[in-house]
N, C-alpha and C positions, 0 to 999 in steps of 0.2 A: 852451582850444579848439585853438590851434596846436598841444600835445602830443600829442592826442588826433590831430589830422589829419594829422599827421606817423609815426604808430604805424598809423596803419588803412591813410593812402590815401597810402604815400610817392611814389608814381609820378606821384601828378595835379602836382604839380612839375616833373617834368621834358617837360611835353606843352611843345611850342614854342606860343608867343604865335600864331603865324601861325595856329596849327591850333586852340587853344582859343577865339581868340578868330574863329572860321569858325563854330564852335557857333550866337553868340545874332545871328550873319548869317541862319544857314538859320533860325535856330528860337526867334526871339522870344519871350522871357519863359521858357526853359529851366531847371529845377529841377535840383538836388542830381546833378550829371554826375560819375559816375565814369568813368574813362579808363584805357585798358590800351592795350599797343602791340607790334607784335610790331617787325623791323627798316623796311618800308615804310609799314603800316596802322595807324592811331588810333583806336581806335573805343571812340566814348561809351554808356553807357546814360542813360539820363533820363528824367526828365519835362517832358511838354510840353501844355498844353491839358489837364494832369491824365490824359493817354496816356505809359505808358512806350514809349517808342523807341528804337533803338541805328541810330546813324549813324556810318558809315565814312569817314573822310579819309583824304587820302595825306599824306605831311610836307610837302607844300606846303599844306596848307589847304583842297583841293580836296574837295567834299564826293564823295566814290563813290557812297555810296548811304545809305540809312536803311529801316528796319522795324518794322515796326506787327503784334504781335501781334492775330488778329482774333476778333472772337466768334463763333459759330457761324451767328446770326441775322442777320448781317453779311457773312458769305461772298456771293459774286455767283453771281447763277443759273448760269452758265456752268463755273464753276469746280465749283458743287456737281453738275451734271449732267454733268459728265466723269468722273466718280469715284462717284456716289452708288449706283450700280446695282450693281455689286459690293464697293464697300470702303466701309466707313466713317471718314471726317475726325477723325479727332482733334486737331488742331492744327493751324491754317493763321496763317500771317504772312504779310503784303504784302511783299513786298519794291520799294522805288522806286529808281532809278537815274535817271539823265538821259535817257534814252534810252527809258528804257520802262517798266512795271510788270508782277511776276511775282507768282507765288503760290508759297508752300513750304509744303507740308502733309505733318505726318505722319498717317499712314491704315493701316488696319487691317481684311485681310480674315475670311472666315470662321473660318476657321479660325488667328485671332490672331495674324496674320503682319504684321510690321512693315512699312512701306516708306514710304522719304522718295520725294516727289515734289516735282517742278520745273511747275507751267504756266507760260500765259503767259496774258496775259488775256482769251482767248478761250476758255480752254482744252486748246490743243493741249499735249501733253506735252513737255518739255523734257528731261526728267530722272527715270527711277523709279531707283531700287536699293533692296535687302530692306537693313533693318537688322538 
């Protein structure tokens, strides 16, 4: 088993102690965490509650943020009636932070035109650009 996790996931090694073990702080009973990092940011994918999430630390341990891919039946009225009238949702992820919670959805107008958006949980728009 060590060969094998040493050949697939050589990186999950080198996460610091401080920041891996921040993981089962934020996120109790956390499954199968792969870890990637750029020079600042750590960031996990996992399972948690049997919901895949990917959460952001800084090399201190500090949790930034996490995200929750969401179902369409689960999207908030708010979010889906800022957007529903001319584009359609294709993907929205929660995004959480300390501070607040956003929405990131890729959407698609009539004519098949991509665009990532930013809300915020009201609604308001934060962020469009065409992909």
């Amino acid at each position: 088993m060590d060969l094998f996790r040493s050949i697939f996931s050589p990186f999950s090694r080198s996460v610091p102690k401080r920041v891996s073990g921040s993981l089962p702080v934020h996120f109790a009973g956390a499954i199968g965490a792969e870890w990637t990092s750029n020079d600042e940011i750590y960031e996990a994918i996992f399972y948690h509650d049997d919901i895949e999430k990917i959460a952001r630390f800084d090399k201190e341990g500090t949790l930034i943020e996490y995200r929750v891919n969401i179902n369409p039946d689960q999207i908030p009225s708010p979010i889906r009636e800022a957007v529903a009238a001319e584009l359609e949702i294709m993907n929205c992820i929660a995004v959480y932070t300390s501070e607040k919670l956003n929405y990131e959805l890729i959407v698609r107008d009539r004519k098949f035109v991509r665009y990532l958006l930013m809300l915020d949980s009201l609604g308001n728009s934060l962020l469009s650009e065409q992909l």
